[in-house]
VMD Tcl script that builds the backbone (N, CA, C; Angstrom):
set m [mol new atoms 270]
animate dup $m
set s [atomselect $m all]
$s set {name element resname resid chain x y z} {
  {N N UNK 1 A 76.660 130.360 92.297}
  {CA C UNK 1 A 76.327 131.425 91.359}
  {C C UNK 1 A 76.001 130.800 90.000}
  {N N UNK 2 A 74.562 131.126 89.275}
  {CA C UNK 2 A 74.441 130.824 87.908}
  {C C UNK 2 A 75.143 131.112 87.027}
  {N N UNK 3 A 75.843 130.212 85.830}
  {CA C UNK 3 A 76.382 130.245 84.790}
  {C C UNK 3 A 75.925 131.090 83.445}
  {N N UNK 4 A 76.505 132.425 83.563}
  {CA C UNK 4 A 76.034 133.363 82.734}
  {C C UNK 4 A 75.717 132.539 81.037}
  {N N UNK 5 A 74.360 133.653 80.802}
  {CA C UNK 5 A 74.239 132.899 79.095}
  {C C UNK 5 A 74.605 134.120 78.246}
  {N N UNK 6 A 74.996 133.126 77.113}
  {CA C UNK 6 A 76.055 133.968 76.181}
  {C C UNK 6 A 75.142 134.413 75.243}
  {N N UNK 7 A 75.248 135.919 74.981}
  {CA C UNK 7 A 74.224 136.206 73.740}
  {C C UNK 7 A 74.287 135.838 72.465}
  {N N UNK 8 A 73.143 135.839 71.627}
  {CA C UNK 8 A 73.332 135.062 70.356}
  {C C UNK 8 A 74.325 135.822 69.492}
  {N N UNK 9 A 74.594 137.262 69.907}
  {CA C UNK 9 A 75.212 138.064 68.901}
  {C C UNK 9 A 76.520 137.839 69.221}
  {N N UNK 10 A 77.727 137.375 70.360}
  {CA C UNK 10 A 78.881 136.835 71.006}
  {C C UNK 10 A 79.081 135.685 70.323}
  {N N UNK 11 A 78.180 134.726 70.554}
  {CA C UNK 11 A 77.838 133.596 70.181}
  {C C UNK 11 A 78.346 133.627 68.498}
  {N N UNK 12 A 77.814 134.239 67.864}
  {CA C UNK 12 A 77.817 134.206 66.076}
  {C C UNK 12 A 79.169 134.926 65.710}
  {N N UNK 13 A 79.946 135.654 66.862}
  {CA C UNK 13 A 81.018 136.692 66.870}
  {C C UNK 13 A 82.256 135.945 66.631}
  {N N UNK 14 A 81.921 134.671 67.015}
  {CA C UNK 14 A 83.070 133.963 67.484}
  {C C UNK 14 A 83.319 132.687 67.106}
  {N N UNK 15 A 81.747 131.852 66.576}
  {CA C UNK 15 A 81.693 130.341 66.022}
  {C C UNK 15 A 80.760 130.605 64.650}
  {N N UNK 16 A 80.535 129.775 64.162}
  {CA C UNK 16 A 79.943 129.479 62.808}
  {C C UNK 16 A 79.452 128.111 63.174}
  {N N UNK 17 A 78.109 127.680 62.828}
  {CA C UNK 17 A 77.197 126.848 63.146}
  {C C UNK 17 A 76.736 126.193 61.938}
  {N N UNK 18 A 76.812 125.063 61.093}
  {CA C UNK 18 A 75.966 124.427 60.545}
  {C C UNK 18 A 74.866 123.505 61.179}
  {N N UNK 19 A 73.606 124.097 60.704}
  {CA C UNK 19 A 72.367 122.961 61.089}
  {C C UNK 19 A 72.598 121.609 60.511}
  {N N UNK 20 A 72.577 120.991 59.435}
  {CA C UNK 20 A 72.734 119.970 58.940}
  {C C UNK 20 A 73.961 119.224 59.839}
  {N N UNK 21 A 74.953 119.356 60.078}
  {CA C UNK 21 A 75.881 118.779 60.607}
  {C C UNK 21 A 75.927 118.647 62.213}
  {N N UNK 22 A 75.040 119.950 62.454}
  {CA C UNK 22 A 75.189 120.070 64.038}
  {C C UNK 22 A 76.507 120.865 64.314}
  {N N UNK 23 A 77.848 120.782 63.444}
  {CA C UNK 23 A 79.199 121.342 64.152}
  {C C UNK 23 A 79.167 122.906 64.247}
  {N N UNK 24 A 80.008 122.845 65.260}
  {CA C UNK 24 A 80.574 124.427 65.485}
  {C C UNK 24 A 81.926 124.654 64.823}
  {N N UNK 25 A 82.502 125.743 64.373}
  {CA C UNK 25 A 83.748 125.961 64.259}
  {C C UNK 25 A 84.214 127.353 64.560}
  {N N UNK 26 A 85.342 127.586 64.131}
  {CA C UNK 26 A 86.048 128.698 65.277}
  {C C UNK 26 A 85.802 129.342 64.340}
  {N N UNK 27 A 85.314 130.790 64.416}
  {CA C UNK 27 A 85.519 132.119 63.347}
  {C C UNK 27 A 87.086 132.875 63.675}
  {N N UNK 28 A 87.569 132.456 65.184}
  {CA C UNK 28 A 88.936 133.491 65.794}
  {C C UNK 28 A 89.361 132.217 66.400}
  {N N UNK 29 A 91.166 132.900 66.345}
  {CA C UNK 29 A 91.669 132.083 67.155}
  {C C UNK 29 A 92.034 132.618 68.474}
  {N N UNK 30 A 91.212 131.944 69.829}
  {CA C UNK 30 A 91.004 132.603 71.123}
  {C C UNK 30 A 91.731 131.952 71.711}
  {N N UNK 31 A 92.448 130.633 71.415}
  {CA C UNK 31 A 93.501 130.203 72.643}
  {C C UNK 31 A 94.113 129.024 71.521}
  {N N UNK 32 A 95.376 128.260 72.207}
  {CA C UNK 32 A 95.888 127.417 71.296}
  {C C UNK 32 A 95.009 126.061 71.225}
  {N N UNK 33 A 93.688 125.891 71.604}
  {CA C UNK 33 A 92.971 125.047 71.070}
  {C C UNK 33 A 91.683 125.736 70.764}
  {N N UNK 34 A 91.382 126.897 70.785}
  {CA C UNK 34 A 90.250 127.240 69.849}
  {C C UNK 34 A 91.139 128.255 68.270}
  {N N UNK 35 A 91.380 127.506 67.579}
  {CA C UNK 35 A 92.227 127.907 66.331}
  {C C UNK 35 A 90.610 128.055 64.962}
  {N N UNK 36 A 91.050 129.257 64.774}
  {CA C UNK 36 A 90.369 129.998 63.635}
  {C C UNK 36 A 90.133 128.623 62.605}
  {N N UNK 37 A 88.736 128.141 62.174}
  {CA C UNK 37 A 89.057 127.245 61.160}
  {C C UNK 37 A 88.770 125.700 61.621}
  {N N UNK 38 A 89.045 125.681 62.895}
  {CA C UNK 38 A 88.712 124.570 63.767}
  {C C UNK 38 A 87.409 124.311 64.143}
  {N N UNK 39 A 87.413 122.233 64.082}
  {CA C UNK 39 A 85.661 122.734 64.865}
  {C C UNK 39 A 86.062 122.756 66.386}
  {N N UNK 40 A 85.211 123.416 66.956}
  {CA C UNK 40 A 85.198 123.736 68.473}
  {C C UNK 40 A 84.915 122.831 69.007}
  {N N UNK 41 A 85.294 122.750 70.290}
  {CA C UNK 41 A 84.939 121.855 71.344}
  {C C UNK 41 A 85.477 120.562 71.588}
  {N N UNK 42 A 85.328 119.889 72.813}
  {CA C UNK 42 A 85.661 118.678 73.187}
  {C C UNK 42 A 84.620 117.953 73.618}
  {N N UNK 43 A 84.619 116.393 73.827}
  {CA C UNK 43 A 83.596 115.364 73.988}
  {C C UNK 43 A 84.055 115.690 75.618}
  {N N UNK 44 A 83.073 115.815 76.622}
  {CA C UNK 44 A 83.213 115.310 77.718}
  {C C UNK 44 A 83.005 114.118 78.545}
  {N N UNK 45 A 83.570 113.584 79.536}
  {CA C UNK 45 A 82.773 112.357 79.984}
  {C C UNK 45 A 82.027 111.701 80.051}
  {N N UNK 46 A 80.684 112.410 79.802}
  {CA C UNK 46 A 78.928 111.613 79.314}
  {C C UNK 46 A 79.383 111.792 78.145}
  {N N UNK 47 A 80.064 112.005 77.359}
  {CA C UNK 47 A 79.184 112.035 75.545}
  {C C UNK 47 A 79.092 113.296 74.796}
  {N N UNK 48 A 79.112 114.216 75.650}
  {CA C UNK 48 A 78.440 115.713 75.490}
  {C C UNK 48 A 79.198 116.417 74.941}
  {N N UNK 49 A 79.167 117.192 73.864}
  {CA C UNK 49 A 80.411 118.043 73.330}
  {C C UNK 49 A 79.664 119.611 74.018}
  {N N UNK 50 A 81.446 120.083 74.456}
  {CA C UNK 50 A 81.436 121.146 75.273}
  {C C UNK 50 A 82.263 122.095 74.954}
  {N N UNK 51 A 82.169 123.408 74.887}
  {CA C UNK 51 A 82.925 124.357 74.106}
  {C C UNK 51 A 82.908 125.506 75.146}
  {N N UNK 52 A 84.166 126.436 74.956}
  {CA C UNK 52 A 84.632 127.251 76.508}
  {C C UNK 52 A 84.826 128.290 75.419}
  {N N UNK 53 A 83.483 129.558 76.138}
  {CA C UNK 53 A 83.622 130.880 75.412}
  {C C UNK 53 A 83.959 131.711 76.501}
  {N N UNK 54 A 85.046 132.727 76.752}
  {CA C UNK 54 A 85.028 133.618 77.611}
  {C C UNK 54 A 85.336 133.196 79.305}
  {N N UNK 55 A 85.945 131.289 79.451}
  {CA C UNK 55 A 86.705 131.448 80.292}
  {C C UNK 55 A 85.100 130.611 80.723}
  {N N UNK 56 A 83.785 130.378 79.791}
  {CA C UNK 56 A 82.629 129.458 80.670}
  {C C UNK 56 A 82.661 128.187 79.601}
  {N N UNK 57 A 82.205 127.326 80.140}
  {CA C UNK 57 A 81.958 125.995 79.513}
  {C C UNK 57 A 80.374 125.765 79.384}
  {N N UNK 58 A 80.026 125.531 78.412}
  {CA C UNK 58 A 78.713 125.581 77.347}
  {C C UNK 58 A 78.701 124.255 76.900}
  {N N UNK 59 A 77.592 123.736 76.940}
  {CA C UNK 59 A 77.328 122.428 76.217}
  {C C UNK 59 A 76.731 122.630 75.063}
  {N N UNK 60 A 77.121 122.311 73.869}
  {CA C UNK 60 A 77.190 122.518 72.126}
  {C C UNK 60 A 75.515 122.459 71.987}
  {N N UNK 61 A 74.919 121.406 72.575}
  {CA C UNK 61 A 73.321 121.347 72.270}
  {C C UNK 61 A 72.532 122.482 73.130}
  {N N UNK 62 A 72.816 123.322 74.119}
  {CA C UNK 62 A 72.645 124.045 74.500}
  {C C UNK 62 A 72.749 125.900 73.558}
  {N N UNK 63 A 73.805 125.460 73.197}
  {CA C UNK 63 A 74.346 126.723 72.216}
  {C C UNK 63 A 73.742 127.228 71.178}
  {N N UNK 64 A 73.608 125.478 70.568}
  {CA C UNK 64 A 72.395 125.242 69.334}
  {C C UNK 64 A 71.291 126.431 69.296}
  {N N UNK 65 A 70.465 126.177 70.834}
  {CA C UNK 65 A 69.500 127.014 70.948}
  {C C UNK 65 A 69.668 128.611 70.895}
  {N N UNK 66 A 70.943 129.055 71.404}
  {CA C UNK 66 A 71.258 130.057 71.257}
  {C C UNK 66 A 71.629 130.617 70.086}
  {N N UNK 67 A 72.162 129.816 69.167}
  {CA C UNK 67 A 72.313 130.409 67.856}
  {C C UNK 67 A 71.463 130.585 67.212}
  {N N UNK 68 A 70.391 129.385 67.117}
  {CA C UNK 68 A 69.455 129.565 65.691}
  {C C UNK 68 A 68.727 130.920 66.532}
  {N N UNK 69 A 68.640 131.781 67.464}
  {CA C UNK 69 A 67.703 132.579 68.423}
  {C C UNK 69 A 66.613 132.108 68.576}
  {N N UNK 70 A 66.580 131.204 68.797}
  {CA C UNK 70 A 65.308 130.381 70.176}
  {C C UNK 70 A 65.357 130.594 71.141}
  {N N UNK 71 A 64.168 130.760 72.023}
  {CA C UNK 71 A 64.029 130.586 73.552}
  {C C UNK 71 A 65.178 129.382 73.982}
  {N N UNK 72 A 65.920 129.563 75.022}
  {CA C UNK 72 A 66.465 128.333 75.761}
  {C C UNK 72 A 65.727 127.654 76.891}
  {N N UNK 73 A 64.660 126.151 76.671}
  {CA C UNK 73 A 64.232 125.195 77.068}
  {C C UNK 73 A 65.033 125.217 78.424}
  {N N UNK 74 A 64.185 124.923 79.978}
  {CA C UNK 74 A 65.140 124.102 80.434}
  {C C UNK 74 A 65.643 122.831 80.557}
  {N N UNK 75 A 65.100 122.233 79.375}
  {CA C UNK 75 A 66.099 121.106 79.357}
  {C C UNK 75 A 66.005 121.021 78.065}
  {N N UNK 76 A 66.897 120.340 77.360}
  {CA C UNK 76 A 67.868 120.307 75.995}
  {C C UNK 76 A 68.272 118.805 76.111}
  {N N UNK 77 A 67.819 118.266 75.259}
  {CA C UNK 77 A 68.710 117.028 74.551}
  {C C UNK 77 A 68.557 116.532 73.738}
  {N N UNK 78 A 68.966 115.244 73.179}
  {CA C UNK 78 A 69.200 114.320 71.814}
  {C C UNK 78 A 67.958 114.288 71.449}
  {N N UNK 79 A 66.991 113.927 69.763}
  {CA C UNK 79 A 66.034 113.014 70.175}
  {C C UNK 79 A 66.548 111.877 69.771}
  {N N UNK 80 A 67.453 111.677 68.813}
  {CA C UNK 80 A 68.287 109.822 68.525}
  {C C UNK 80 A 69.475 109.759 69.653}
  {N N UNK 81 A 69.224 110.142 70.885}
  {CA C UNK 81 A 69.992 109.937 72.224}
  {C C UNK 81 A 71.747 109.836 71.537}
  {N N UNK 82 A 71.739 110.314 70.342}
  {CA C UNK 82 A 73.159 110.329 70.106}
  {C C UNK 82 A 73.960 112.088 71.148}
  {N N UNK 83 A 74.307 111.576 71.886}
  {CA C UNK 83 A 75.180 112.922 72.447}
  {C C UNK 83 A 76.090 114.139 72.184}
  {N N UNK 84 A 76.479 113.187 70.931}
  {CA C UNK 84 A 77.949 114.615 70.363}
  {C C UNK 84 A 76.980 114.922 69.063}
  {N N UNK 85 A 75.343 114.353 68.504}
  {CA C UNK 85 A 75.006 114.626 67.429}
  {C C UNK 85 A 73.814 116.252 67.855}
  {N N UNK 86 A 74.400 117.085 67.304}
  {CA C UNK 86 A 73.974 118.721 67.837}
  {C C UNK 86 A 73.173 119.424 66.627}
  {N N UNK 87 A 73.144 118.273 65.571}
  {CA C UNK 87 A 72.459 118.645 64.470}
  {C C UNK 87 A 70.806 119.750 64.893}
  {N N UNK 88 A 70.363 121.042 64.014}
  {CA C UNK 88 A 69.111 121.130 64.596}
  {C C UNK 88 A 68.037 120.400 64.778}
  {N N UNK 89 A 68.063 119.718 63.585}
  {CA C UNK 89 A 66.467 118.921 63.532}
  {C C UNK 89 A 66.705 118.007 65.120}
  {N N UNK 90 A 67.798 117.516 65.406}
  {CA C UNK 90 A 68.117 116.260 66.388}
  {C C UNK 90 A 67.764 117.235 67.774}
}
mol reanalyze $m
mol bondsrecalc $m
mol representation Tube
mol addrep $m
């Protein structure tokens, strides 16, 4: 079964996004590691920072697209192949 996509308006409900930095952070605190104030997410095994909204796991450069409200590409990645860097311009 496909991995539901999260709308941009959920999406903005719940994180706060700087372009320049690329980070996410928590707007609520939804579990004892997504704390209000916090940046979101964890590095996973490739490199990839990954953030769990609603019980799904989302990859941060993926999200990107969803926040600024862009079409979502099917494929998404670095262009300085840095992995945890989610900045927009990158």
């Amino acid at each position: 079964m496909p991995k539901p996509i999260i709308t941009q308006e959920r999406l903005k409900e719940i994180l706060h996004y700087d372009p320049e930095t690329g980070i996410f952070t928590n707007k609520t605190t939804r579990s004892w590691k997504s704390v209000q104030g916090k940046i979101a997410g964890t590095v996973n095994k490739l490199g990839y920072i990954q953030i769990e909204i609603d019980c799904v796991i989302y990859l941060a450069h993926r999200l990107v697209y969803i926040y600024m409200g862009c079409e979502l590409p099917c494929y998404v990645d670095h262009i300085n192949q840095r992995k945890a860097d989610n900045a927009w311009l990158n």
